[in-house]
C-alpha positions in Angstrom: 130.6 102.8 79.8 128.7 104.1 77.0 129.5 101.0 74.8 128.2 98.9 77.9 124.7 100.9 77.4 124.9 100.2 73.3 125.5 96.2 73.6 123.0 96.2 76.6 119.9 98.0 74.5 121.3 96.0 71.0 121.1 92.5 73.4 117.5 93.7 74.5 116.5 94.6 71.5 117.5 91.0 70.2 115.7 89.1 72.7 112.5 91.5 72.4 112.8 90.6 68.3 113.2 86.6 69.2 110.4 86.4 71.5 107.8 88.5 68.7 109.1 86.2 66.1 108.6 82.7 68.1 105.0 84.3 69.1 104.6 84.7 65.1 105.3 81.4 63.8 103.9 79.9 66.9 100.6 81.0 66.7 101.1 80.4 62.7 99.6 77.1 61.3 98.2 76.4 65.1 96.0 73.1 65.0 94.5 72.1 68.4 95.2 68.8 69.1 92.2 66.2 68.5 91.4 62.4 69.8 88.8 59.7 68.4 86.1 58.7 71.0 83.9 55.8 70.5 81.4 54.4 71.9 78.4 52.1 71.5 74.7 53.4 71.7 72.6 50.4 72.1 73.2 47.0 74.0 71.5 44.0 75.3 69.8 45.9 78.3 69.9 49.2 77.8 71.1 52.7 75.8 74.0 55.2 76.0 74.1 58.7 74.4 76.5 61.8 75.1 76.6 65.0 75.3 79.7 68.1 75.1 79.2 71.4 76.1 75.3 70.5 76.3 74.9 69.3 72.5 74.4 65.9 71.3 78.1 63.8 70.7 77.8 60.4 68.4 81.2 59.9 68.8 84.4 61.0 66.3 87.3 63.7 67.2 87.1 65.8 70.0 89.8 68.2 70.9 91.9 67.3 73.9 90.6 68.8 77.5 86.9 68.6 76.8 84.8 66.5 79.0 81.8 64.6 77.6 79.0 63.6 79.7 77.9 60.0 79.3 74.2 59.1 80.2 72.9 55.3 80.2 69.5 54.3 80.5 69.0 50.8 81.4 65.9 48.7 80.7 63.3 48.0 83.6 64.9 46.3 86.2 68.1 46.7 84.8 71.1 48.4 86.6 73.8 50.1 85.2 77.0 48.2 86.8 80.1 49.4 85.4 82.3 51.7 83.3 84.8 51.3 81.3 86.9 54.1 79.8 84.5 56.6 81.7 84.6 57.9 85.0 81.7 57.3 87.4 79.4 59.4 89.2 79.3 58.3 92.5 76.1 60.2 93.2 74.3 58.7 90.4 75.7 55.3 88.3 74.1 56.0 85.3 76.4 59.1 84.5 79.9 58.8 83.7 82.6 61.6 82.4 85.8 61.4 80.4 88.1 64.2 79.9 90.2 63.8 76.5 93.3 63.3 76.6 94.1 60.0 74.1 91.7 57.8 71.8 89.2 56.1 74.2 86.7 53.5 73.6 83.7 54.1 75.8 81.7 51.5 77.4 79.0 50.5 80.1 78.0 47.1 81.7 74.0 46.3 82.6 73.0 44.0 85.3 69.9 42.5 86.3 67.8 43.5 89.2 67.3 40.4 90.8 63.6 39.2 92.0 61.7 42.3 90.8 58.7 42.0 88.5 57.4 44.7 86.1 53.3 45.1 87.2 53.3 48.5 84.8 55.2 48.6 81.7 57.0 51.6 80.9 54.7 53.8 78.2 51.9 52.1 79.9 49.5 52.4 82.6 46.8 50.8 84.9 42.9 51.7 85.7 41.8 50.1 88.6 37.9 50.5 88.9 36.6 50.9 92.1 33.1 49.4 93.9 31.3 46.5 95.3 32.9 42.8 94.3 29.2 42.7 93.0 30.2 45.2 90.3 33.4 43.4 88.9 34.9 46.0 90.9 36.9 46.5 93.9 37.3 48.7 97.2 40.9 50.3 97.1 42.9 52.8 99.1 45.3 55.4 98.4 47.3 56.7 101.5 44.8 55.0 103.8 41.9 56.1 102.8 39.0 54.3 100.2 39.1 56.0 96.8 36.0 56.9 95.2 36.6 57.2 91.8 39.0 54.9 89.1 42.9 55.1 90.5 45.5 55.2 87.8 48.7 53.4 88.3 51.8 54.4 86.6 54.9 52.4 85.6 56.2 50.2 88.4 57.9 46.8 89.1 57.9 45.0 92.4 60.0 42.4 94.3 58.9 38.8 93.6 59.8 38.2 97.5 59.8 39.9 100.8 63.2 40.7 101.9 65.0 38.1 103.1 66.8 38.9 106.5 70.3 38.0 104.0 69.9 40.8 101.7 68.5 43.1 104.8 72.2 42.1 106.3 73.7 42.7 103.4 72.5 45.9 102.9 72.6 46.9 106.5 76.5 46.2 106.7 77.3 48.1 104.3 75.1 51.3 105.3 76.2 51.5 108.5 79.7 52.2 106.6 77.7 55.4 104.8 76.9 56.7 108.0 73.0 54.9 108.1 71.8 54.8 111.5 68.8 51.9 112.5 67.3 51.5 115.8 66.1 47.5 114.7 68.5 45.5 113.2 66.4 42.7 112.9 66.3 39.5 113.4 66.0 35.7 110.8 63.0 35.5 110.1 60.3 35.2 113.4 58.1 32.4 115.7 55.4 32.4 117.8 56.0 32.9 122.0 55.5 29.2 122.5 58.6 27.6 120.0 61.7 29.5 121.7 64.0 27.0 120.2 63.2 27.0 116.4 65.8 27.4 114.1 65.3 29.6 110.9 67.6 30.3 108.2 68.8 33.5 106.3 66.3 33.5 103.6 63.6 34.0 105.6 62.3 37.4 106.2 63.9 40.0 108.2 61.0 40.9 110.9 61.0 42.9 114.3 62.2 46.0 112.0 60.0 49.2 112.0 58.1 51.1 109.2 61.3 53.6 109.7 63.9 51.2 109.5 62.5 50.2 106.6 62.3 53.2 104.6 66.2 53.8 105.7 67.0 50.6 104.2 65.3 51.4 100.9 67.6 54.8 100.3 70.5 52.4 101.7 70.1 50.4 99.2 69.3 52.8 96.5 72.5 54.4 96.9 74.3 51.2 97.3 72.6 49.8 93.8 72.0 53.5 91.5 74.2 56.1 93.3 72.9 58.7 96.3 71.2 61.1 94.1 68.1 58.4 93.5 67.3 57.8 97.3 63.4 58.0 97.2 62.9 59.3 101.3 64.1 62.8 101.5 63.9 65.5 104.3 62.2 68.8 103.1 66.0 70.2 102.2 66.0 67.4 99.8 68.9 65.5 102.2 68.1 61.5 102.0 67.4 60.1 105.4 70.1 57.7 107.0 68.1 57.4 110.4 65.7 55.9 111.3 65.8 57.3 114.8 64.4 60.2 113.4 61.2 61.7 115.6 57.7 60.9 114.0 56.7 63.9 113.3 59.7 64.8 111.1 60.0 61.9 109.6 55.9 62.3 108.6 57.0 65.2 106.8 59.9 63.4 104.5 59.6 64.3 100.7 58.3 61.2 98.8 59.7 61.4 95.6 58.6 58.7 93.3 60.4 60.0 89.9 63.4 59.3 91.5 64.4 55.3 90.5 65.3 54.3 93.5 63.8 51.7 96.0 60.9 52.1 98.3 57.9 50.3 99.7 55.3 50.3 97.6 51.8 52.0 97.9 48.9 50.7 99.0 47.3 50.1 95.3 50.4 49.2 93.9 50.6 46.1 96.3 46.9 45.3 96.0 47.4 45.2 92.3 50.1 43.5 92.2 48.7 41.0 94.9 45.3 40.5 92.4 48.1 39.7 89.3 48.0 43.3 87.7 45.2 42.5 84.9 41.9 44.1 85.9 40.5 41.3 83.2 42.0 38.7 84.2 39.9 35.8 86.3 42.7 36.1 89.3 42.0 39.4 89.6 38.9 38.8 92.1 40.3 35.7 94.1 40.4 36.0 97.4 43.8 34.6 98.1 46.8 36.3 96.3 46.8 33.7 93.2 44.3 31.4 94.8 40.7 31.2 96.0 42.0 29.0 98.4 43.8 29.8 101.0 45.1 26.6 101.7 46.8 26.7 98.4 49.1 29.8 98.7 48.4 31.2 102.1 50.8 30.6 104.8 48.9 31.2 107.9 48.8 29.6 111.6 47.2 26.9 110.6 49.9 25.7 107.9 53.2 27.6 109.2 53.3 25.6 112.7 54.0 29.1 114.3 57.1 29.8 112.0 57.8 31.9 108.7 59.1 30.1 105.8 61.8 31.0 103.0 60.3 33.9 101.3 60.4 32.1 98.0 59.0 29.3 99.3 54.8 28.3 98.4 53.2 28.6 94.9 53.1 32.4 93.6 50.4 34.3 91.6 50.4 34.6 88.0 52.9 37.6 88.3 55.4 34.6 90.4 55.0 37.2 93.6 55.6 34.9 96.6 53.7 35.1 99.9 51.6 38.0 99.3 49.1 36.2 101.6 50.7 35.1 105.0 54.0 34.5 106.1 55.0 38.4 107.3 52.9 41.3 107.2 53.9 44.2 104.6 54.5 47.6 105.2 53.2 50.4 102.8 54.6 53.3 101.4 51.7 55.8 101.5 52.7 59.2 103.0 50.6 60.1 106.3 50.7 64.3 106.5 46.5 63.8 106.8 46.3 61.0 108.9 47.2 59.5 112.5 51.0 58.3 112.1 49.5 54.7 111.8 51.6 52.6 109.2 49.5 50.1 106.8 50.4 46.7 106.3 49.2 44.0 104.5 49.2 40.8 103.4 48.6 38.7 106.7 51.2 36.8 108.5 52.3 33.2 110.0 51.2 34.8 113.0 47.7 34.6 112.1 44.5 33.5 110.7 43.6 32.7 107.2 40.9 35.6 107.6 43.8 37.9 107.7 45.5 36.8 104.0 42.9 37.5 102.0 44.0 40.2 99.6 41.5 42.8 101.1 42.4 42.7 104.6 44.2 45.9 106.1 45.6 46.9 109.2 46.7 50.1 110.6 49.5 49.5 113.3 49.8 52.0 116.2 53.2 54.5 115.2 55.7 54.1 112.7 58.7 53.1 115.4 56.5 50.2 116.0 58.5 46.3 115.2 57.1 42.9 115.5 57.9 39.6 114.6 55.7 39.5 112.6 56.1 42.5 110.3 58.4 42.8 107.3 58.4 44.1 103.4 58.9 44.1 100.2 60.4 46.8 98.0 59.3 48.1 94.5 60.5 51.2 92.3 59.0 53.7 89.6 59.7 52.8 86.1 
């Protein structure tokens, strides 16, 4: 029995011995293993950096299991479309992460925006004085009422179009897959009472959609195009809004956030500037017509639309190549209302009415922000 006790303690001590000396040479001449990542910073339309562990990464070895965060920055009415060799964020498209594991070339694609126009350049911004005509100068508004002293815009672009009741569809479709909720789902474009049987087509504006629906479509949209975490209309928890059946006086209260990239409707100076051609110096800049002193030139009105809208491409633009910023559908604005009656601004006049009502000054307050027509539309635009 007693040489059973010595073989068991000598076998013990044997495997004790093994297992220190493997933990020895193991841990002796150790080298972690390491991968080459590459990637390219600059392209066509836009830039690409990294970062690991929160410092700067231009690319070489890393060792395996770290994760580096990749960051593009498109140019202005660029989108970042696709990763390669990255994962995506699906909250926000412009971020991507890769955990190593193997050599990996890094790469992104860059799309264009189609139909928007830059009115402020990035780095850049706009003074627009404010006065009489008589003065060189112009009555504007911010948030519906007349400022009284020079307005600064900052860095902006804006759809060369209303939005045509296609891409509205488009759009819709998909959000109502996200879990987006719209009490209008508008219609192809819109007539007068008195031509029942017209026929329109899908580039058209969408019309009989409300200021809400509209703002609904904007963060649908945004997180279809950038990724969730850019969505513009936000309760005040920060959550984007996906319906537009919202009450008024909640949906007053949403947090305009215009850092964010994504799209919106723009504010009541941004459209005016952009209606006038965005130069302050420029001679277009006091027509009375959006490109045009005459309205019969660019302005689709009753008198020229026969009661019906046209393509929202259709007609001569301004200098910018904005289409139908007098006539065809009214506009809705942007502009927050916490001070004011829940009244909605639109501008821009409409097929629906007279030539009085293009001119680039002429403004209307509609009655609630659940209110449709089929005459009212939009037009999106985004910060820079």
């Amino acid at each position: 029995m007693k040489n059973i006790e010595k073989y068991l303690l000598f076998f013990m001590f044997l495997i004790c011995f093994a297992c220190k000396h493997d933990k020895g040479t193991s841990n002796e001449g150790v080298s972690t293993k390491q991968y080459e990542i590459t990637f390219s910073k600059t392209y066509d339309n836009g830039l690409l950096t990294a970062t690991i562990d929160g410092k700067v990464f231009e690319g070489g070895k890393v060792e395996k299991g770290k994760t580096i965060i990749f960051t593009a920055k498109p140019k202005p009415c660029f989108v970042t479309s696709n990763w390669i060799g990255a994962e995506k964020n699906e909250n926000n498209f412009n971020k991507a992460s890769l955990i190593v594991n193997e050599d990996k070339t890094v790469s992104v694609e860059f799309i264009e925006i189609s139909d928007m126009k830059v009115v402020v350049s990035p780095e850049t911004s706009l003074t627009i004085g404010y006065g009489e005509p008589k003065d060189g100068k112009w009555k504007i508004h911010h948030r519906g009422k007349k400022v009284e002293e020079d307005f600064v815009l900052y860095p902006y672009a804006i759809a060369t179009t209303e939005v045509s009741y296609k891409l509205w569809k488009e759009v819709l479709d998909w959000a109502k897959t996200k879990g987006y909720v719209f009490v209008n789902e508008g219609r192809m474009g819109g007539h007068t009472n008195d031509a029942p049987n017209t026929q329109h087509n899908e580039l058209e504006p969408v019309t009989e959609i409300s200021w809400r629906d509209a703002i609904v479509w904007c963060n649908a949209y945004t997180e279809k195009t950038f990724g969730i975490d850019e969505c513009v209309y936000c309760d005040a928890t920060g959550k984007p809004l996906k319906d537009s059946r919202k009450h008024v006086e909640f949906l007053i209260d949403f947090e305009y956030t215009q850092s964010r990239l994504g799209f919106r409707l723009p504010t009541e100076p941004e459209w005016e500037a952009a209606a006038r051609g965005g130069d302050t110096s420029a001679q277009d800049w006091s027509y009375k017509y959006a490109g045009s002193n005459s309205g019969d030139e660019v302005a689709w009105d009753i008198s020229k639309s026969r009661g019906k809208t046209c393509k929202v491409n259709e007609g001569k633009p301004n200098r910018l190549g904005l289409y139908n910023m007098s006539g065809n559908v009214y506009e809705f604005l942007g502009d927050k209302f916490k001070d004011d009656l829940p009244r909605p601004l639109i501008r821009s006049g409409s097929f629906y009415g007279d030539l009085e009502r293009c001119e680039v000054k002429y403004r209307v307050q509609i009655t609630q922000l659940d209110t449709s027509h089929v005459s009212f539309g939009f037009r999106i635009a985004f910060s820079l």
